[in-house]
C-alpha positions as CSV (number, residue, x, y, z in Angstrom):
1,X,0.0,0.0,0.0
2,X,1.4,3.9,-1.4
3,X,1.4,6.3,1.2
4,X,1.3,9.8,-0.9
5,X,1.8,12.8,0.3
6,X,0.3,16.1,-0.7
7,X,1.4,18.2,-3.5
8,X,1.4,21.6,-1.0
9,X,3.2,19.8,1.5
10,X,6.5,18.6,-0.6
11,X,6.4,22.5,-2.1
12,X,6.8,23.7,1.7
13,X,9.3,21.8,2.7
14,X,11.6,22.2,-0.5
15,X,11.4,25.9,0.3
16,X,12.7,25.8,3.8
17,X,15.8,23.2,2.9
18,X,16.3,26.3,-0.2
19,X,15.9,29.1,2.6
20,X,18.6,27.2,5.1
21,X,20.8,26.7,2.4
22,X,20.9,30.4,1.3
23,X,20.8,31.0,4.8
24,X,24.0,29.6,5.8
25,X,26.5,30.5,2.5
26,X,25.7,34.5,3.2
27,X,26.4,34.4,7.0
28,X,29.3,36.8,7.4
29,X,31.8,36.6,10.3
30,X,31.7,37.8,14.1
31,X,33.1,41.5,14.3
32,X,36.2,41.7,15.8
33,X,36.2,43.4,19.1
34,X,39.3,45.8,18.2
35,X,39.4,46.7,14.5
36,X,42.0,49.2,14.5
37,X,44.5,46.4,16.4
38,X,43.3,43.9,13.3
39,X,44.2,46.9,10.8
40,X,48.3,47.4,12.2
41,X,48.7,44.1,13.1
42,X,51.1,43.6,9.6
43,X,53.0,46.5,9.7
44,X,53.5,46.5,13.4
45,X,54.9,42.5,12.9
46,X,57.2,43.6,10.3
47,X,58.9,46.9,12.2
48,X,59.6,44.5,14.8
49,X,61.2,42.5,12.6
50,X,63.3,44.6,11.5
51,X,64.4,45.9,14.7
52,X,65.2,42.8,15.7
53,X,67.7,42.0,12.9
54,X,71.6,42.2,13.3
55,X,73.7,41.7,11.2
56,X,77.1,40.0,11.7
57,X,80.6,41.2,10.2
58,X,83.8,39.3,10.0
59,X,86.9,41.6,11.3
60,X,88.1,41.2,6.9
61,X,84.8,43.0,5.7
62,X,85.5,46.3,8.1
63,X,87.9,49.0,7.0
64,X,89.1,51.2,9.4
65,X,90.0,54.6,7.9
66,X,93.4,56.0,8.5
67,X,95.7,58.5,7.0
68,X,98.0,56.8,4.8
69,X,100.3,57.5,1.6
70,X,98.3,57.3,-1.5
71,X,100.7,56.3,-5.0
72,X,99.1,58.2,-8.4
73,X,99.6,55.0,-10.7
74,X,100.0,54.2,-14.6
75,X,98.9,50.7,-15.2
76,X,101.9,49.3,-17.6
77,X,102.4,45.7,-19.0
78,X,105.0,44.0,-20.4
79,X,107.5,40.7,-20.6
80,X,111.3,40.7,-19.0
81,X,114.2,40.5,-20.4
82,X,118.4,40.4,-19.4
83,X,119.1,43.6,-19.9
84,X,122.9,41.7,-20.5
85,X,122.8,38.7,-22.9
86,X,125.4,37.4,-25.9
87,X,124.9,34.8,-28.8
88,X,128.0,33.2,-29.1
89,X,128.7,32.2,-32.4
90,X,131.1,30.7,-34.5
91,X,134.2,32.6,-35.6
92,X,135.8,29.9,-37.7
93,X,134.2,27.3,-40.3
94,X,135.1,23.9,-38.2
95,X,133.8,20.8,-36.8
96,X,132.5,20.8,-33.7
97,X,134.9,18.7,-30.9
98,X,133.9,19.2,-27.2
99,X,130.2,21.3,-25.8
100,X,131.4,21.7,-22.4
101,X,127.8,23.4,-21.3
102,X,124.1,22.9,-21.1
103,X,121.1,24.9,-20.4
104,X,121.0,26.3,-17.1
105,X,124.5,26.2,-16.1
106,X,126.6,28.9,-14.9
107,X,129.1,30.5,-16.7
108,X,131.6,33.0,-16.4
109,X,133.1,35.5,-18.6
110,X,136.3,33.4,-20.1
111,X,135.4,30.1,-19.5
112,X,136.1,27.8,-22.5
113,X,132.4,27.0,-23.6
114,X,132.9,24.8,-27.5
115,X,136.0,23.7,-28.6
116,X,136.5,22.5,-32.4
117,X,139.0,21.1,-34.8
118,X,142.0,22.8,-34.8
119,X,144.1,20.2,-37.0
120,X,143.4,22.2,-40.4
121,X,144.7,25.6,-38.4
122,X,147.5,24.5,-36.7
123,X,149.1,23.1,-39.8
124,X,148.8,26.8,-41.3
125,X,149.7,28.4,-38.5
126,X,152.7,25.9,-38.4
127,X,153.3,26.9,-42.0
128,X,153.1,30.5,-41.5
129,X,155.7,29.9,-38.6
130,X,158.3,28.6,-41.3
131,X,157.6,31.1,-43.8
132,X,158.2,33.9,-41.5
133,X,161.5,32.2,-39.9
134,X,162.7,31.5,-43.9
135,X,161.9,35.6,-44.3
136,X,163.9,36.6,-40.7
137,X,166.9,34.6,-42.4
138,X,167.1,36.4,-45.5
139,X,166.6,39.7,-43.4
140,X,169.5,38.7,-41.7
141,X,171.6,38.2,-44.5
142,X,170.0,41.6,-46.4
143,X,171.2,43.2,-43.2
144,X,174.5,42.0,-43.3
145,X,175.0,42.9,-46.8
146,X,174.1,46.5,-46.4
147,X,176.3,47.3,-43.0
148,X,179.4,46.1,-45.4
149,X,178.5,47.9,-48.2
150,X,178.0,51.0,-45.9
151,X,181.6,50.5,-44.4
152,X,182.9,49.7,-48.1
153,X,181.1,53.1,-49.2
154,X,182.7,55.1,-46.4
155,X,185.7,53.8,-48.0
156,X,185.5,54.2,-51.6
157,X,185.4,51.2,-52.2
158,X,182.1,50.9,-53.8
159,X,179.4,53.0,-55.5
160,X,176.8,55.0,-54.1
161,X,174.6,52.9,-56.7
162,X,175.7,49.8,-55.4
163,X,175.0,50.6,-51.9
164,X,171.8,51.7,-52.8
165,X,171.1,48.5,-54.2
166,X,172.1,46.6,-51.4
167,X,169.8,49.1,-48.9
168,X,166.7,48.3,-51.5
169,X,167.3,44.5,-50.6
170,X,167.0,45.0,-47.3
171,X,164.2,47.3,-47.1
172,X,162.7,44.2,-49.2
173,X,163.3,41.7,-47.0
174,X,162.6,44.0,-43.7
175,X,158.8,44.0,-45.6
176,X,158.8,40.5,-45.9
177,X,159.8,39.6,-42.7
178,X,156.2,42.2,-41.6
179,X,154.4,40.3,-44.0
180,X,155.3,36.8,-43.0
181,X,154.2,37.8,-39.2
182,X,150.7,39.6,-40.5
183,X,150.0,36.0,-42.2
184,X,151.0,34.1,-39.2
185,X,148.6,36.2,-36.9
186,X,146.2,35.4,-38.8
187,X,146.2,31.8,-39.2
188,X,147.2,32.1,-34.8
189,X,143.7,34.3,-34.4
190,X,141.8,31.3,-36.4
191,X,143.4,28.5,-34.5
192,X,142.8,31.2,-31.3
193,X,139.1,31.1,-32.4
194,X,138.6,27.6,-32.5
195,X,138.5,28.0,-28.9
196,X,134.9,29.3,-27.8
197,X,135.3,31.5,-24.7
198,X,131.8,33.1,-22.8
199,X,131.9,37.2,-23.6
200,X,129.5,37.1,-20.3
201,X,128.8,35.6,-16.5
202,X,125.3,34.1,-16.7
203,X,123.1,30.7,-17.5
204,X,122.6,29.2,-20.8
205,X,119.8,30.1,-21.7
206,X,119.9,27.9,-25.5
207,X,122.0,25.0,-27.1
208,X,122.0,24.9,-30.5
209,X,125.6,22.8,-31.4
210,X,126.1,19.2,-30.8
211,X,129.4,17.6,-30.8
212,X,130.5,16.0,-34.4
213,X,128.3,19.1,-36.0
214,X,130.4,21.4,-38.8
215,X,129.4,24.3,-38.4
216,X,130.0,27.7,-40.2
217,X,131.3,30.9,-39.8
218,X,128.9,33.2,-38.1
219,X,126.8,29.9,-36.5
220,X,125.0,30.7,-33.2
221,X,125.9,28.2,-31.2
222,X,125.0,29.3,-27.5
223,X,122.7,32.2,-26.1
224,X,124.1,33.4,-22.2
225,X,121.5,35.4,-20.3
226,X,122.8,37.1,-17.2
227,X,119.8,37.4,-15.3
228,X,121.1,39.9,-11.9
229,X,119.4,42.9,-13.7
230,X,116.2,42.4,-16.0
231,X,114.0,44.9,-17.8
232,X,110.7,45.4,-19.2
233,X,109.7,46.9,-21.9
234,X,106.2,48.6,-21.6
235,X,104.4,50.8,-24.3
236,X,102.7,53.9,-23.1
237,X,100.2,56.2,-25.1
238,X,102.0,59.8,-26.6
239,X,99.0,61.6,-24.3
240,X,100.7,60.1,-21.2
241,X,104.7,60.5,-22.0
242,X,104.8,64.1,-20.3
243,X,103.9,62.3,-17.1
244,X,106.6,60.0,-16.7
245,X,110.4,61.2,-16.1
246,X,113.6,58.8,-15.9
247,X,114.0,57.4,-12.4
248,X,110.4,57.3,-12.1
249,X,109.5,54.2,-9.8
250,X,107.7,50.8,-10.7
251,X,105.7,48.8,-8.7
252,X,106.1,45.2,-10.5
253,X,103.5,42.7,-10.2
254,X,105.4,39.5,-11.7
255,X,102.8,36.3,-13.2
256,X,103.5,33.6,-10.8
257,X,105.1,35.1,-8.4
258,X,103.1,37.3,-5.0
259,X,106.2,38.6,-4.0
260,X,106.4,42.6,-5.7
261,X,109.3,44.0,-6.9
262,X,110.6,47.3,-7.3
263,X,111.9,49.0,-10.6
264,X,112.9,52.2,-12.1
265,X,112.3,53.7,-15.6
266,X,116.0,53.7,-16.9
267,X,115.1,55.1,-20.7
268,X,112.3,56.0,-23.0
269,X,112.3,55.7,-26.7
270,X,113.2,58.6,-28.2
271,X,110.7,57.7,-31.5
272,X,106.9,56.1,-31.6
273,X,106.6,52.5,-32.1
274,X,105.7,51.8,-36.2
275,X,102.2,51.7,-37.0
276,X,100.8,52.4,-33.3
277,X,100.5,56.1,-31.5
278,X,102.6,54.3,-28.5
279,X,106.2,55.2,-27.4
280,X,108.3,52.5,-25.5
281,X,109.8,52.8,-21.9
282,X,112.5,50.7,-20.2
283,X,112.2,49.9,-16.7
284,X,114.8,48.2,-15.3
285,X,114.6,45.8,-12.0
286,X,117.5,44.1,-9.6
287,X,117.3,40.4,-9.5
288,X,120.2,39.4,-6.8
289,X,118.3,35.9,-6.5
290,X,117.6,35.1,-10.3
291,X,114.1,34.4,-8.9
292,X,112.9,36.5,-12.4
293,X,113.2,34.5,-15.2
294,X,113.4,35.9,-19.4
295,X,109.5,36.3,-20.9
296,X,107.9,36.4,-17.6
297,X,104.5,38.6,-18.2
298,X,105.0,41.8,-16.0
299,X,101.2,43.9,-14.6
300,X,103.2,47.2,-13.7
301,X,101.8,50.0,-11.9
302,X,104.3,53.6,-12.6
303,X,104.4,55.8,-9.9
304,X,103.6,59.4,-11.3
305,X,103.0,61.1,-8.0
306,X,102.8,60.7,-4.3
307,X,100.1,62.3,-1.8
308,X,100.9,61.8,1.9
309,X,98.5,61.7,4.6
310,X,95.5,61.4,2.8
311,X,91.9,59.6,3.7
312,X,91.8,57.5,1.8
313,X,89.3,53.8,1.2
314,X,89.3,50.6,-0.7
315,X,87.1,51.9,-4.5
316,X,84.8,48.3,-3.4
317,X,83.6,50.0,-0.4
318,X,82.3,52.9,-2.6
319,X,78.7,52.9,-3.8
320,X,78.1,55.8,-6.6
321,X,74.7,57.3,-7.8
322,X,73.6,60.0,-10.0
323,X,73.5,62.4,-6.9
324,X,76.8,61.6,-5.8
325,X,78.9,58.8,-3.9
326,X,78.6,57.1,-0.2
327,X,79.4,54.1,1.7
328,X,77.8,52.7,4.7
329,X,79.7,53.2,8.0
330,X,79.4,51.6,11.7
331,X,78.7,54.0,14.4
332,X,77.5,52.8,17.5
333,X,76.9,49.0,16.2
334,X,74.2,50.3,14.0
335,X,74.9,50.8,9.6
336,X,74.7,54.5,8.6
337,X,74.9,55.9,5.6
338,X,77.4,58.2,4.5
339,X,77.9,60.7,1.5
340,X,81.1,61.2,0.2
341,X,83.3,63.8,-2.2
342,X,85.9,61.5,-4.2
343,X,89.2,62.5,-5.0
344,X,92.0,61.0,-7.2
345,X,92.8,57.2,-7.5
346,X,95.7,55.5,-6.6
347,X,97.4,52.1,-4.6
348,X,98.7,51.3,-1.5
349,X,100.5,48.4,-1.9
350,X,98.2,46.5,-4.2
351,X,95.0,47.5,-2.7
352,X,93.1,50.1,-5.4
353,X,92.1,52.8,-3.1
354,X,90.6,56.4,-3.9
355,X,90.3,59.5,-1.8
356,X,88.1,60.9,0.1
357,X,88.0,64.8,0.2
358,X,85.1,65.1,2.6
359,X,82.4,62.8,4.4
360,X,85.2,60.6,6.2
361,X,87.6,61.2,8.9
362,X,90.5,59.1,10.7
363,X,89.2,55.9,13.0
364,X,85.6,55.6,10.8
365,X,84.8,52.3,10.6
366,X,83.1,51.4,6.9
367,X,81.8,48.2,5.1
368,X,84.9,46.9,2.9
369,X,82.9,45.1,-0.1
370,X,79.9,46.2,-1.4
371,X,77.2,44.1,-0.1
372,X,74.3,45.4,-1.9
373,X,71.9,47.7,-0.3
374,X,71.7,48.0,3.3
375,X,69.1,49.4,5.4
376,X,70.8,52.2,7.8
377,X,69.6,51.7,11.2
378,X,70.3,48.0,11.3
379,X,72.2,46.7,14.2
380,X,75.5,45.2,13.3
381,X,78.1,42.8,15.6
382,X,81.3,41.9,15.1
383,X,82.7,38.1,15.0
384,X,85.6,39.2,17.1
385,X,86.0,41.9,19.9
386,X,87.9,44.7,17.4
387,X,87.9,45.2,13.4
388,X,91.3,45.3,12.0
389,X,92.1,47.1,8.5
């Protein structure tokens, strides 16, 4: 058996579940009991952040500003070389006998370095040795000839003619005799020569001559590199030259190597180099220990004037702007900002500094590096108890 309801009574109840329905999707939430606490609660939550952020700073990041000598520099660039070197080469056409050196060994000026053949010039200095005593003997008897015809002249017993004759023999063989010796110092220098002496101290710096080789006249056969005092050539735009004076000094930054050296410019090329607007200068550096070697690459920075006493900072620490320069400083553990006037460049050592004409003074404390933008009023702390420089 169906149990139907009635059509009016299904309509009513469809309209209430509709009416809770609606009912509960637009029921807006409880008022809050302090509106204007709800309407700063973000900002207030991040100014305490902030507040409560410090930042930390090792004792390296920190540079404390003192007065120091600033160095006007020329950045220069170049390769060394021995400012005293020789290619020793062959003075005779022989065959090579002994090499008595290798590369890298020491050598002094003197010292036998190649010896060749000498069989082919002793045998013509050995002949030029006979010819001149066969020349000395028939000086001798030229010269006995004319002293008797002098005294037999004195006496009447000859002509004038046939003295003179007798005087024209001996003036002959007086001539041969000079000749004889100009031949045999001649074949002696080539038999001398055959004999290959170092025309410097230093190393050998290249081989080129084995033993057994025949070699020519004019052959290199060793290159000697004395490497005590080096030099560098560096080429400097024609705008520049007025600023740089012999005697100059030259802070030389070798590839390799941290330990700097000192130079000095010693010369400057009196003409431009071809086909550039450059001219070349020649600085010259002391190398007691040989620790420089020949073709090392040379970063130079010239010296062109000196400023003592001068503020002045690392260019890293230096943030610039369209309105001017500034850094950010420490003063009493919070970061400040600071403006600044900039003056010239320069180096201290091989820190890149510049100065500062106003905004600093001596024992401010600024951030080294640049670290992006920092907010001024943040409190800072130090690793360690004291920032060094």
């Amino acid at each position: 058996m169906q149990i139907r309801l009635p059509r009016l009574l299904l309509i009513i109840i469809a309209i209430v579940v509709v009416i809770g329905i609606a009912m509960s999707f637009f029921r807006s939430p409880a008022p809050s009991s302090n509106p204007s606490a709800a309407k700063n609660a973000a900002p207030a939550a991040t100014t305490s952040a902030i507040k409560n952020t410090t930042l930390e700073f090792l004792p390296q990041e920190i540079f404390k500003v003192t007065p120091i000598e600033l160095k006007q520099t020329m950045a220069l660039s170049g390769a060394l070389r021995a400012v005293d070197q020789a290619s020793v080469k062959a003075r005779v056409a022989a065959e090579v006998r002994e090499v008595l050196v290798r590369e890298g060994e020491s050598v002094i000026a003197g010292q036998i370095l190649v010896r060749m053949d000498t069989s082919e010039f002793q045998a013509r200095v050995d002949q030029a040795k006979g010819n001149l005593h066969a020349m000395r003997a028939q000086l001798d008897i030229a010269t006995r000839n004319r002293d008797n015809n002098r005294a037999l002249l004195d006496k009447g017993f000859i002509s004038r003619a046939a003295f003179d004759n007798t005087a024209s023999q001996f003036a002959a063989a007086q001539a041969n005799v000079e000749s004889a010796q100009g031949a045999l110092d001649i074949v002696q220098k080539l038999l001398n020569d055959s004999v290959v002496r170092a025309p410097i101290s230093g190393l050998i710096a290249v081989r080129n001559v084995q033993p057994g080789e025949k070699v020519s006249t004019d052959y290199k056969l060793l290159d000697i590199v004395n490497l005590k005092k080096m030099e560098c050539e560096a080429l400097v735009p024609t705008s520049d030259i007025p600023k740089i004076k012999i005697g100059q000094s030259v802070l030389l930054h070798i590839e390799g190597l941290t330990e700097e050296f000192i130079g000095n410019v010693t010369r400057i090329n009196p003409a431009t180099q071809a086909g550039s607007r450059s001219i070349a200068i020649y600085i010259q550096v002391a190398n007691p220990q040989d620790v420089l070697k020949v073709g090392m690459f040379v970063d130079a920075q010239l010296v062109l004037r000196t400023k003592a006493h001068v503020i002045a900072i690392p260019q890293t620490a230096v943030h610039k702007e369209s309105s001017g320069a500034y850094v950010y400083a420490l003063e009493n553990n919070l970061i400040v900002r600071k403006n600044i006037t900039l003056g010239q460049e320069g180096r201290s050592g091989e820190v890149a500094l510049i100065e500062i004409t106003s905004g600093l003074k001596a024992e401010d404390q600024i951030v080294k590096t640049d670290m992006g933008n920092l907010r001024p009023g943040t409190a800072v702390r130090m690793t360690q108890a004291s920032a060094n420089k």
